[in-house]
C-alpha positions as a Markdown table, in Angstrom:
| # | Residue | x | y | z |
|---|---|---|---|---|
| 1 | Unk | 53.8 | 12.6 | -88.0 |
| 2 | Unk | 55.0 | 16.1 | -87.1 |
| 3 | Unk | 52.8 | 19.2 | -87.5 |
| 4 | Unk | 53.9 | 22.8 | -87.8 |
| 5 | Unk | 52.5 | 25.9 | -86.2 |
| 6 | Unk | 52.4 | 28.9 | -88.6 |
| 7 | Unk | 52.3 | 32.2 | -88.4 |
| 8 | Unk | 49.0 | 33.8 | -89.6 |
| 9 | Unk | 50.5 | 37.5 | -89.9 |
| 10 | Unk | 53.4 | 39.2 | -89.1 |
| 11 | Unk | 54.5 | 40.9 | -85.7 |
| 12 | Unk | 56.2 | 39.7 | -82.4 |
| 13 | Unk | 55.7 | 36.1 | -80.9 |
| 14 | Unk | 55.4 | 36.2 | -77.2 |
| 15 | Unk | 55.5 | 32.5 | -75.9 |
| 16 | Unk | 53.5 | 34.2 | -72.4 |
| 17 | Unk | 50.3 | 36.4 | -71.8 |
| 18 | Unk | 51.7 | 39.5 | -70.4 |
| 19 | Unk | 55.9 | 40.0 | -69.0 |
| 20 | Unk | 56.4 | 38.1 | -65.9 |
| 21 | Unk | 53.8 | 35.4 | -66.2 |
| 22 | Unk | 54.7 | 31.3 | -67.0 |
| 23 | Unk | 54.7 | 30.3 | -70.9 |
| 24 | Unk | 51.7 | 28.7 | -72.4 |
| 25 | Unk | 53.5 | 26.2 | -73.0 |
| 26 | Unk | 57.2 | 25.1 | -73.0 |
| 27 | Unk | 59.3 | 22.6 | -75.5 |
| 28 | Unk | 58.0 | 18.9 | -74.6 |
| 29 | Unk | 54.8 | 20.0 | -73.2 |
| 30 | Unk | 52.0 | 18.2 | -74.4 |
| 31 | Unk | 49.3 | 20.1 | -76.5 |
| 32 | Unk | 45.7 | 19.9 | -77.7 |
| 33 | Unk | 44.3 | 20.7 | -81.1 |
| 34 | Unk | 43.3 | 24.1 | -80.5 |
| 35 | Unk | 45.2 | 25.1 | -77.6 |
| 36 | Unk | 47.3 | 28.5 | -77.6 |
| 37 | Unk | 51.1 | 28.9 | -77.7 |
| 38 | Unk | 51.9 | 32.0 | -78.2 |
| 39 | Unk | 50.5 | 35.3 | -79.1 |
| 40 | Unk | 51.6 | 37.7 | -82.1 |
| 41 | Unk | 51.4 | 41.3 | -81.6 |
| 42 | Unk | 50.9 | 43.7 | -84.6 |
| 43 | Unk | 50.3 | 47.3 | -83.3 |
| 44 | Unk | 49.0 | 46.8 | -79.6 |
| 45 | Unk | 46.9 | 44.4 | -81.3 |
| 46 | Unk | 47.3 | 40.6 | -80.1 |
| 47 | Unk | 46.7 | 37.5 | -81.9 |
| 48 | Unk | 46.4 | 33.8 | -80.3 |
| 49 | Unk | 48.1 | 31.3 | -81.9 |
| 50 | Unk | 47.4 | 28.0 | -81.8 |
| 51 | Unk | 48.0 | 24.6 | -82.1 |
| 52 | Unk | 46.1 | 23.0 | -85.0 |
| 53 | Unk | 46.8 | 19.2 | -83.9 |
| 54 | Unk | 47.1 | 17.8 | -80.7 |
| 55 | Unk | 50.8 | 16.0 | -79.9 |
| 56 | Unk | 54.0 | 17.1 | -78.0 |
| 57 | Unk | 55.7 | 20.4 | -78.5 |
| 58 | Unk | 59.0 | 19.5 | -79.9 |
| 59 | Unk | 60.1 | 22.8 | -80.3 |
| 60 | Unk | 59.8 | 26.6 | -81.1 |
| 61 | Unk | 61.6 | 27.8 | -84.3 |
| 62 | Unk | 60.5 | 31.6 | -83.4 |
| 63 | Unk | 62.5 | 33.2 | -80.1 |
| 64 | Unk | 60.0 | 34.5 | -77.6 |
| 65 | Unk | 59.9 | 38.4 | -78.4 |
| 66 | Unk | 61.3 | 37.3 | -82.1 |
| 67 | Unk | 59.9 | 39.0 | -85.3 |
| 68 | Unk | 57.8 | 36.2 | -87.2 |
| 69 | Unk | 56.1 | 36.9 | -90.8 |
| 70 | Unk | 53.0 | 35.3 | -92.4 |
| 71 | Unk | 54.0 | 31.5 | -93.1 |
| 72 | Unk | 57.1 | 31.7 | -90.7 |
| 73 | Unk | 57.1 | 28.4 | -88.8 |
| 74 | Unk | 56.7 | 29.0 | -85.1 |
| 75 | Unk | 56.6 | 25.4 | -83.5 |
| 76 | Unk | 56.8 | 21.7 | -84.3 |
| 77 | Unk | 54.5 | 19.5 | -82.9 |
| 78 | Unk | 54.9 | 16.0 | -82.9 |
């Protein structure tokens, strides 16, 4: 059964800690319940996001850098 990541608030996903460094995580990866994705930044303020069930990361509806809003769907775990 697939699981979807949402968005808790609104801002810009980054799929990475900090420019230059590897993604959290990548489509296909495997994931734990609790594990972070992605981060949301709202005025130099940044959010983990976070898997809320543990499966494979099918894929990422959100771009990395890409404007999400509160309920936006930002991955699919499967």
């Amino acid at each position: 059964m697939s699981s979807q990541v949402i968005a808790p608030l609104p801002g810009i996903f980054y799929r990475s800690p900090a420019p230059g460094k590897p993604p959290f995580v990548e489509a296909g990866d495997p994931v734990e319940a609790g594990q972070t994705i992605g981060v949301i930044e709202i005025m130099k303020q940044f959010t983990e996001v976070r898997s809320e069930s543990a499966g494979t990361l099918t894929a990422f509806e959100i771009e990395d850098n890409g404007t999400v809003g509160p309920g936006d769907v930002i991955a699919t775990i499967d």
